[in-house]
C-alpha positions as CSV (number, residue, x, y, z in Angstrom):
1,X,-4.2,-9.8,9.5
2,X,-6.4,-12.8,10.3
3,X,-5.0,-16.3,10.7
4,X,-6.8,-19.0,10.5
5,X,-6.6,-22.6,9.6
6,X,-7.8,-23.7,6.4
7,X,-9.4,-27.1,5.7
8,X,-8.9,-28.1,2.5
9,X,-11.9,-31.1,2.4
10,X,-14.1,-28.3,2.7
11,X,-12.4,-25.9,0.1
12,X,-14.6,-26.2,-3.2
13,X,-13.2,-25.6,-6.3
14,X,-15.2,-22.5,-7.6
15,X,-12.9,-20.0,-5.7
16,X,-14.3,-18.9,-2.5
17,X,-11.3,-18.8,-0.7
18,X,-9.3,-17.1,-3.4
19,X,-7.6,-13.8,-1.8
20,X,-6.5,-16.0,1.4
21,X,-2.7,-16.2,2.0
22,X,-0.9,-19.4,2.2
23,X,1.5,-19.1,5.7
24,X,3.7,-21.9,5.2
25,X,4.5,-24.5,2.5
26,X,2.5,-26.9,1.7
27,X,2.9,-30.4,0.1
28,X,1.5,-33.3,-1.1
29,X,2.6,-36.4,-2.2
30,X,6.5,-34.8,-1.8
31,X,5.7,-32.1,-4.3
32,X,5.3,-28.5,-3.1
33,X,2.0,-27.1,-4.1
34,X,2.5,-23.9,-2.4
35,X,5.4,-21.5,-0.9
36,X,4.9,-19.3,2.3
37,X,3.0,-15.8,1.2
38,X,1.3,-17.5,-2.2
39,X,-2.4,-16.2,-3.0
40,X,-4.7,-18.4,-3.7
41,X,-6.4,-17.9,-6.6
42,X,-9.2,-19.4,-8.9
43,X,-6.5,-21.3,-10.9
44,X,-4.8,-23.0,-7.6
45,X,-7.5,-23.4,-5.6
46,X,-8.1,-27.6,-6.5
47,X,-4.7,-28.1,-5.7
48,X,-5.6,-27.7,-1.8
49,X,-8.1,-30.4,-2.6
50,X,-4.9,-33.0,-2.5
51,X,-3.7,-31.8,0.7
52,X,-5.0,-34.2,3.8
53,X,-4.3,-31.9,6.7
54,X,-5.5,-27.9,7.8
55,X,-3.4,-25.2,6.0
56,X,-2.7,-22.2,7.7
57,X,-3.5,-19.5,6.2
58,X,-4.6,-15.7,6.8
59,X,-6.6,-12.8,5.2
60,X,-5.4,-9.5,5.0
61,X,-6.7,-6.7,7.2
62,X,-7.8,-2.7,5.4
63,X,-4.0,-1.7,6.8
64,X,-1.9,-4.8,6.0
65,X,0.3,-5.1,2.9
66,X,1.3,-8.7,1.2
67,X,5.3,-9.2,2.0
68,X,6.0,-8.9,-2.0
69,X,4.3,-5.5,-2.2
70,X,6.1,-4.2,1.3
71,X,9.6,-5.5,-0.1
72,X,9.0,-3.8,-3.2
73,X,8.5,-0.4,-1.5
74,X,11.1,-0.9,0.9
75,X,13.4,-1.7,-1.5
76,X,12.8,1.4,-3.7
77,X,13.1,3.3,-0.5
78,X,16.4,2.3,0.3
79,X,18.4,1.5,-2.9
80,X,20.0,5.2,-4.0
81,X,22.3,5.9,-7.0
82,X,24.0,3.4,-9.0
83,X,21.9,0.7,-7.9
84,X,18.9,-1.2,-9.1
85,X,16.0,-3.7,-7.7
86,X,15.2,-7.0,-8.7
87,X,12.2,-9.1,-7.6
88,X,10.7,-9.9,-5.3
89,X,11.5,-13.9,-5.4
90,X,10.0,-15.6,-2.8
91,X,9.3,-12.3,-0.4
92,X,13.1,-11.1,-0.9
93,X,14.0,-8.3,-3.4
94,X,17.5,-8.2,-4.4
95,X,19.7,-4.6,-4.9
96,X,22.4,-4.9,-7.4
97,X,24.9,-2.9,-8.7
98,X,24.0,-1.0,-11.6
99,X,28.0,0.3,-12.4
100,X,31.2,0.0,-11.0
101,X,31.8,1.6,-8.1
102,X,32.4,2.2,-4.4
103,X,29.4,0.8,-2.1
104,X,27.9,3.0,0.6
105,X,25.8,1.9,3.5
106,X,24.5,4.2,6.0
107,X,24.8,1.8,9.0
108,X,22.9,3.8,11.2
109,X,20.1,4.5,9.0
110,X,19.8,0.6,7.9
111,X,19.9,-0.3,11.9
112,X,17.0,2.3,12.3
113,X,15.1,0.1,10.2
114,X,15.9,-3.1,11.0
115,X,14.7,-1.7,15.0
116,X,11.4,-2.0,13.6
117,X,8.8,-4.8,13.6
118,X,8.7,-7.0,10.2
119,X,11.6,-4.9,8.5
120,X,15.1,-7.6,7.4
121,X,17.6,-5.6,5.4
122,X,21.1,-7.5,5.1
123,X,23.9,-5.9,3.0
124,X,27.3,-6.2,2.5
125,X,30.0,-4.3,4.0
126,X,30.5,-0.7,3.8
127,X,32.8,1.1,1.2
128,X,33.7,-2.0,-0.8
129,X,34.9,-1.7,-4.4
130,X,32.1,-3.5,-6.4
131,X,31.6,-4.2,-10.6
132,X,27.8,-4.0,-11.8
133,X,25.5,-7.1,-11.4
134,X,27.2,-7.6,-7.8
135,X,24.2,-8.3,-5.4
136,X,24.6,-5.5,-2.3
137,X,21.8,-6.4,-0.3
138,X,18.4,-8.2,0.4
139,X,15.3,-6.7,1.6
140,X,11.9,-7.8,2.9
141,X,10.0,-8.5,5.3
142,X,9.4,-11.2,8.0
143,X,6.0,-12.5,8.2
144,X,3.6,-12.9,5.3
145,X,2.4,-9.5,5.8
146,X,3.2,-6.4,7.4
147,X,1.0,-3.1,9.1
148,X,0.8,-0.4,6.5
149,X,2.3,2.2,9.4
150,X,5.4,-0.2,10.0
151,X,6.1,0.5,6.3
152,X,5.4,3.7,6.0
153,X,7.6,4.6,9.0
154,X,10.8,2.4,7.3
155,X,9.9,4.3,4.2
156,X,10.0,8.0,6.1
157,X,13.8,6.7,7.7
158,X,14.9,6.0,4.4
159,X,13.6,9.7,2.9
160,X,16.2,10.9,5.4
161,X,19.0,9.8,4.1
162,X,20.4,7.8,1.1
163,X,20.5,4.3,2.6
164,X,22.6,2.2,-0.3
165,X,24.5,3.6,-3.0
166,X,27.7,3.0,-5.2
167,X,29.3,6.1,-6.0
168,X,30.9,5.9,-9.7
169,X,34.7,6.4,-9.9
170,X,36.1,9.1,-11.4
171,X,38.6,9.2,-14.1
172,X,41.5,10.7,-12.0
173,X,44.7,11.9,-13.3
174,X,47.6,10.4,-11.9
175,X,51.1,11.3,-11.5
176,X,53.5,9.1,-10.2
177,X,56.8,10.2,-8.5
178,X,59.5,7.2,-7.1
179,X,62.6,7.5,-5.3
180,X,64.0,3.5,-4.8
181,X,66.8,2.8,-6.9
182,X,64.7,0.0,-8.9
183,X,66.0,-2.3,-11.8
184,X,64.6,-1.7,-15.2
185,X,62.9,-4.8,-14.8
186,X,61.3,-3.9,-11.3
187,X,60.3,-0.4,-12.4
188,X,58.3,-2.0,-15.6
189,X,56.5,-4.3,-13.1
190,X,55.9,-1.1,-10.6
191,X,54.5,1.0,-13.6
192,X,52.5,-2.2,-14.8
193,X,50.9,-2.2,-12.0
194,X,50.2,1.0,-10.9
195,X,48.6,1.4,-14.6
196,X,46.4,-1.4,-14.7
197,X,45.3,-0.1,-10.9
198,X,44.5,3.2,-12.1
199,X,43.5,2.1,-15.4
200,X,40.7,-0.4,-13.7
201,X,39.1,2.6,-12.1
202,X,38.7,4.5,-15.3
203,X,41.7,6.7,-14.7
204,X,45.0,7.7,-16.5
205,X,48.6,8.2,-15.4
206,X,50.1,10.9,-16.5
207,X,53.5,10.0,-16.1
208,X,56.2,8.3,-14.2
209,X,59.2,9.9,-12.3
210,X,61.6,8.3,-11.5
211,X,64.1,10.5,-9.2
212,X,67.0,10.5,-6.5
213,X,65.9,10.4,-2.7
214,X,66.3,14.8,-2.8
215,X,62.9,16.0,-1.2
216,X,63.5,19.2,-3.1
217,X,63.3,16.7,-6.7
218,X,60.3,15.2,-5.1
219,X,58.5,18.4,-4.5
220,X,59.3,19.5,-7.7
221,X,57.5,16.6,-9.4
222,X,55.0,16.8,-7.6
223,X,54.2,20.3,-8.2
224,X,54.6,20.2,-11.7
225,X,52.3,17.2,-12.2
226,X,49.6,19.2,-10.1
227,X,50.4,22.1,-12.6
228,X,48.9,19.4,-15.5
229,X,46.1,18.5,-13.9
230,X,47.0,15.6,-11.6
231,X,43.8,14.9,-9.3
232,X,46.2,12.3,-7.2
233,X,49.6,12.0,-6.9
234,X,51.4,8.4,-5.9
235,X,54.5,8.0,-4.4
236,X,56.3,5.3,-4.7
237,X,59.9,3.6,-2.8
238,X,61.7,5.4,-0.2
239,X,61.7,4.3,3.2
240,X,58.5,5.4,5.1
241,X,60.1,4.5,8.3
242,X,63.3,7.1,7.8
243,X,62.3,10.7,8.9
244,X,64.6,11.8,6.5
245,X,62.8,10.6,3.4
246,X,62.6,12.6,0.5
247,X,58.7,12.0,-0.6
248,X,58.0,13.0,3.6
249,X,60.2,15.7,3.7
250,X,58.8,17.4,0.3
251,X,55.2,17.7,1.9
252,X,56.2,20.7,4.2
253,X,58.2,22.2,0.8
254,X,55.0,22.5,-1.2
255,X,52.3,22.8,1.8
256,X,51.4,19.4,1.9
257,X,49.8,18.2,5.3
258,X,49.6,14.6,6.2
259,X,46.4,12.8,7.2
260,X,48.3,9.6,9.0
261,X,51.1,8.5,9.0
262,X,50.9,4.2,8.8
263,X,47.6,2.4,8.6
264,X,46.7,0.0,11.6
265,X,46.5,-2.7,9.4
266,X,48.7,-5.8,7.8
267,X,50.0,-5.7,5.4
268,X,50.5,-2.2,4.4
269,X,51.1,-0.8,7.6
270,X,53.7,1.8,6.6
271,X,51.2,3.0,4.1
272,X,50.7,6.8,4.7
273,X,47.7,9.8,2.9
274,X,48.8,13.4,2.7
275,X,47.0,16.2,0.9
276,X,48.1,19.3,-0.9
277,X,44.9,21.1,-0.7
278,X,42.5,19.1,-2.2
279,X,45.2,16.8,-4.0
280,X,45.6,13.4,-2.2
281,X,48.9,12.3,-1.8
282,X,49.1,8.8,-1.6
283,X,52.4,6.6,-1.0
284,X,53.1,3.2,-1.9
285,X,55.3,1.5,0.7
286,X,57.2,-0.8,-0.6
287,X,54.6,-4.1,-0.3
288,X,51.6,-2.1,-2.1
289,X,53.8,-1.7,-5.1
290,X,53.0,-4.6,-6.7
291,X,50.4,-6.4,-4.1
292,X,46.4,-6.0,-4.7
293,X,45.6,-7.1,-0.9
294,X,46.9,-4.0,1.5
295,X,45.6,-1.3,3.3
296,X,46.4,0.5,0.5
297,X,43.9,-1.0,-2.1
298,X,41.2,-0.6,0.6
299,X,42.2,2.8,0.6
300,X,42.7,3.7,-3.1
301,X,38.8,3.3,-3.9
302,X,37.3,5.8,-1.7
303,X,40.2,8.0,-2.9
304,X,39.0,7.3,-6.9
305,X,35.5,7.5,-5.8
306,X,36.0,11.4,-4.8
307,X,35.6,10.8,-1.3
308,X,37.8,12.9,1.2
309,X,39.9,10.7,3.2
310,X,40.4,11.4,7.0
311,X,42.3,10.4,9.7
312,X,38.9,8.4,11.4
313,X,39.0,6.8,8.3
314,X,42.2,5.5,7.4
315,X,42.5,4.9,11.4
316,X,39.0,2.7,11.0
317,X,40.7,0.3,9.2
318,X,42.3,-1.2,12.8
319,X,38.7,-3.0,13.4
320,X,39.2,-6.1,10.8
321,X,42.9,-4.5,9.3
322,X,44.5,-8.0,9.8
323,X,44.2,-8.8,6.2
324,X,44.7,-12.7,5.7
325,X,43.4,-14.7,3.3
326,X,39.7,-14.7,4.7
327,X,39.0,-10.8,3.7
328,X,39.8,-11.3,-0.2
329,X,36.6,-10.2,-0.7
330,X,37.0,-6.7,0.8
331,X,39.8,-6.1,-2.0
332,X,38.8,-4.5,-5.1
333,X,38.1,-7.0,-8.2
334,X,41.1,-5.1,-10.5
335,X,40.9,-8.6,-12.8
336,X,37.1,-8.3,-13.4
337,X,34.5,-5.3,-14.9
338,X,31.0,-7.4,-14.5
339,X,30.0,-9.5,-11.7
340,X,27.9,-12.3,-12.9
341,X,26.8,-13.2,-9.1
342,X,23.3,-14.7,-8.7
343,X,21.9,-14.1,-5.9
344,X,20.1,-17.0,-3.2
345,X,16.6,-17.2,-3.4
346,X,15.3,-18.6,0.6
């Protein structure tokens, strides 16, 4: 491209300079006649005419792409299932959330492409529970315009690989076996909310056991709500700290294996993920019953989204697992279905 700068008291009005690229803002008189990247055209043109001072400006070179065009290509390159693009507004072009869902970024992917010259992709965090409308990331470009090769190299890394998506939940069965000795009272509040959990994800609970800390009871249950189609099975009570509990001694009964035992984050620590086959078994210590901010419920969407949980994973968490009141955001929105966000235009 070819900066140059542009002097408006020689600018007629007929259009002669329409096609040139505004490189800045420009006012006059306190009001902004012009954003950064803005074409002038035949219509705009006598509105330089009221600027007293050279414009910067540039023309566009035979390989060289206008930052609303690039960030509209680069943003169909990288937005994958379950999303959609809005824009571009002022250079940026917004990716949503088309559904509800768990968001995945390929980090090393989007750092391949923000390596390269021009290219600004920001997102939010990886594997976050998200409703539709929610704004996962911004993409554009730098400078008013960008080399046709730059793009089509950002658009090559992103063929590779599915660079932002939000996987749908699935509407799991459930089947929900506890051992504590709970009042009435607490076991409606523990059902309550193991329901509306479950229930917010678009899946059903088959049932609720409620049973005496025997791991042969335990395996029993668990076994039988397998045998009706249970896609996850919660356990719930106990005392994941006594090697003699019954929900951790019925794994080995009905070839269960665990994944890890305790979560390096707080709360939910004790939390633990077994499978029987490909049946996720996934306990409830005794804080996650009831609570909506542990390691659990950072858990309990890639679980619903059909993802395969290993021990990397759970043992992941340790980077950011202190969980105070500043990561509320990283906890899935069970009181919500549509995000009404609006995204910031700069």
């Amino acid at each position: 491209m070819k900066p140059f700068a542009l002097d408006p008291a020689a600018v007629s009005s007929n259009g002669d300079i329409a096609g040139a690229i505004i490189a800045e803002e420009v006012k006059a008189n306190g009001k902004r006649l012009f954003r950064k990247g803005d074409i002038i055209t035949s219509e705009n043109v006598a509105s330089l005419q009221l600027v007293d001072r050279p414009v910067h400006a540039i023309r566009l070179e035979a390989d060289d792409i206008h930052e609303n065009d690039a960030g509209t290509r680069l943003a169909a390159a990288v937005a994958g299932p379950g999303t959609t693009a809005k824009g571009p507004v002022q250079s940026r072009v917004n990716i949503e959330a088309a559904r509800k869902g768990l968001l995945r970024i390929d980090a090393d992917a989007l750092m391949s492409l923000n390596r390269l010259p021009d290219i600004a992709i920001f997102t939010l965090l990886d594997r976050l529970a998200v409703l539709p409308g929610k704004v996962l990331a911004g993409v554009k470009i730098t400078p008013v315009a960008t080399n046709r090769s730059i793009l089509e190299t950002a658009e090559a890394i992103a063929a590779s690989t599915t660079v932002i998506q939000v996987k749908a939940f699935l509407p799991l069965r459930v089947g929900v076996v506890s051992t504590e000795g709970m009042s009435q009272k607490m076991r409606d509040r523990f059902q309550e909310s193991v329901r509306k959990k479950v229930g917010w994800y678009g899946g059903n609970v088959l049932g609720f056991s409620d049973l005496p800390n025997e791991a042969t009871l335990v395996g029993q249950a668990i076994e039988e709500y397998i045998d009706k189609g249970a896609e996850l099975i919660m356990t719930g009570g106990g005392n994941t700290i006594d090697p003699l509990d019954a929900a951790l001694m019925a794994l080995p009964m009905i070839g269960g294996e665990i994944v890890k035992f305790g979560a390096p984050a707080h709360p939910g620590s004790m939390f633990w993920l077994a499978y029987r086959e490909d049946v996720p078994i996934f306990n409830l210590a005794s804080c996650s019953m009831y609570s909506k901010a542990t390691s659990a419920d950072l858990i309990l969407p890639w679980i619903m989204a059909g993802e395969r949980v290993t021990t990397d994973d759970v043992s992941s968490l340790g980077y950011g697992g202190l969980l105070d009141r500043d990561m509320h955001f990283r906890f899935p929105p069970y009181e919500s279905d549509v995000d009404e966000e609006i995204g910031d235009d700069d």
